[in-house]
C-alpha positions as a Markdown table, in Angstrom:
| # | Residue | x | y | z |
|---|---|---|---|---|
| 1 | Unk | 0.0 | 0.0 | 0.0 |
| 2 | Unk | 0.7 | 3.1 | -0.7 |
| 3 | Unk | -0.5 | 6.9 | 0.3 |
| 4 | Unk | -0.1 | 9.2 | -2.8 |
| 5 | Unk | -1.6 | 13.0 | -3.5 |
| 6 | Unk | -4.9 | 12.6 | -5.6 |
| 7 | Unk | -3.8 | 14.5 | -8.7 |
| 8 | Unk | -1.0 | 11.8 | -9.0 |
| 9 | Unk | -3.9 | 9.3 | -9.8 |
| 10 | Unk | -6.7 | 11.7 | -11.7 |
| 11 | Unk | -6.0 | 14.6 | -13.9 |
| 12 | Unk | -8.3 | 17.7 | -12.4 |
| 13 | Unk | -8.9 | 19.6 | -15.4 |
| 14 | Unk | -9.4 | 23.6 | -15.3 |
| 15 | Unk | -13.4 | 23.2 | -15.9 |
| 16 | Unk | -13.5 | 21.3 | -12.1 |
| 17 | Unk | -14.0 | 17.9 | -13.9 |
| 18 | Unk | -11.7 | 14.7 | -13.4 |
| 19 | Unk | -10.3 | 11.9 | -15.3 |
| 20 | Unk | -8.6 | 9.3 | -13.9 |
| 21 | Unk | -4.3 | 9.2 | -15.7 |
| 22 | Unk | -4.7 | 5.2 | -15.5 |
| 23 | Unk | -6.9 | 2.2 | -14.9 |
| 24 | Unk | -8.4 | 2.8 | -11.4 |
| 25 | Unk | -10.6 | 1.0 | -9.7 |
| 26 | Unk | -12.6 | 2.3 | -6.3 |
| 27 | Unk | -15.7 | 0.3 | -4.8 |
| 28 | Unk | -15.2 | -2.6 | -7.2 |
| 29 | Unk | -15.7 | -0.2 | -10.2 |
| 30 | Unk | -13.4 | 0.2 | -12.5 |
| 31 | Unk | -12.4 | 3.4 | -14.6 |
| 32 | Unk | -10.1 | 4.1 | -17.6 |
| 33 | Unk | -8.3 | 7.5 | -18.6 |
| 34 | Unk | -10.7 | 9.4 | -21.4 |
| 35 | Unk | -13.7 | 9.4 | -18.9 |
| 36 | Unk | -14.8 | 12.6 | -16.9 |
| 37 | Unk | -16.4 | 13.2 | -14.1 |
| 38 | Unk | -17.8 | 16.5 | -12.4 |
| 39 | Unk | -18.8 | 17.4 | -9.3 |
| 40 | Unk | -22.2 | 15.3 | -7.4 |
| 41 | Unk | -21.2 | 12.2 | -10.2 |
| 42 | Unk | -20.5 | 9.1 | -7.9 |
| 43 | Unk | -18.1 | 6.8 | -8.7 |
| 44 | Unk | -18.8 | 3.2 | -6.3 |
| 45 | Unk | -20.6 | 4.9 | -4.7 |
| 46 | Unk | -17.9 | 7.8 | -4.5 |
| 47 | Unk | -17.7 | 11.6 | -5.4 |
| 48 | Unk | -14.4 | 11.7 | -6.1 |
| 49 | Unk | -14.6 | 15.4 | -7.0 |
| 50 | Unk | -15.1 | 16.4 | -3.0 |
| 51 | Unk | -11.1 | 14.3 | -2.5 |
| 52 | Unk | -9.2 | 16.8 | -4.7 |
| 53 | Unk | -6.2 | 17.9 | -2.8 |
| 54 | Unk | -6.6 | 15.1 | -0.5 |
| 55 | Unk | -4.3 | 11.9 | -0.2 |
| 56 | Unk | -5.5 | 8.2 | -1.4 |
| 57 | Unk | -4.2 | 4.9 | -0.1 |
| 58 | Unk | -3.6 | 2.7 | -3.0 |
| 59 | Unk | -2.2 | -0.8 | -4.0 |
| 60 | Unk | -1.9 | -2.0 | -7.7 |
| 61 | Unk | -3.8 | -5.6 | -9.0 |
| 62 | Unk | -2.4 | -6.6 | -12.2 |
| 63 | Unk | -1.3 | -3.4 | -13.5 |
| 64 | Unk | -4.8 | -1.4 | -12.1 |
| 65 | Unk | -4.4 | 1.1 | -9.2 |
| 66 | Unk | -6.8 | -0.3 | -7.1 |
| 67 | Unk | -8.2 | 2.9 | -4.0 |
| 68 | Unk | -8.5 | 1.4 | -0.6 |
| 69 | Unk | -8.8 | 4.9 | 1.1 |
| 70 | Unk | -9.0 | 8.3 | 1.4 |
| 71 | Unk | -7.3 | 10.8 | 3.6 |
């Protein structure tokens, strides 16, 4: 496990959406970069939107950053 900043996993671009740089997955769903996500759009169950700025723990499955918390 690891604990790294949240923009090191998802790109925050300058209209407030997000995009994740890699294959994530959080809450057993899985994500790929290309898709967005704004603010009050959960992801497992998730807005990831209210965690910019914040730390995430991570680990990696096969290549996948897999979230397993958030600071």
């Amino acid at each position: 496990m690891a604990r790294v900043a949240f923009e090191s996993i998802f790109q925050v671009n300058p209209n407030g959406t997000i995009e994740p740089k890699q294959t994530t997955r959080i809450g057993g769903v899985t994500i790929t970069p290309g898709i967005t996500f704004s603010k009050g759009v959960g992801v497992g169950g998730i807005d990831l939107t209210q965690f910019i700025d914040h730390d995430l723990e991570i680990t990696t499955d096969n290549g996948v950053i897999v979230i397993t918390g958030i600071y």
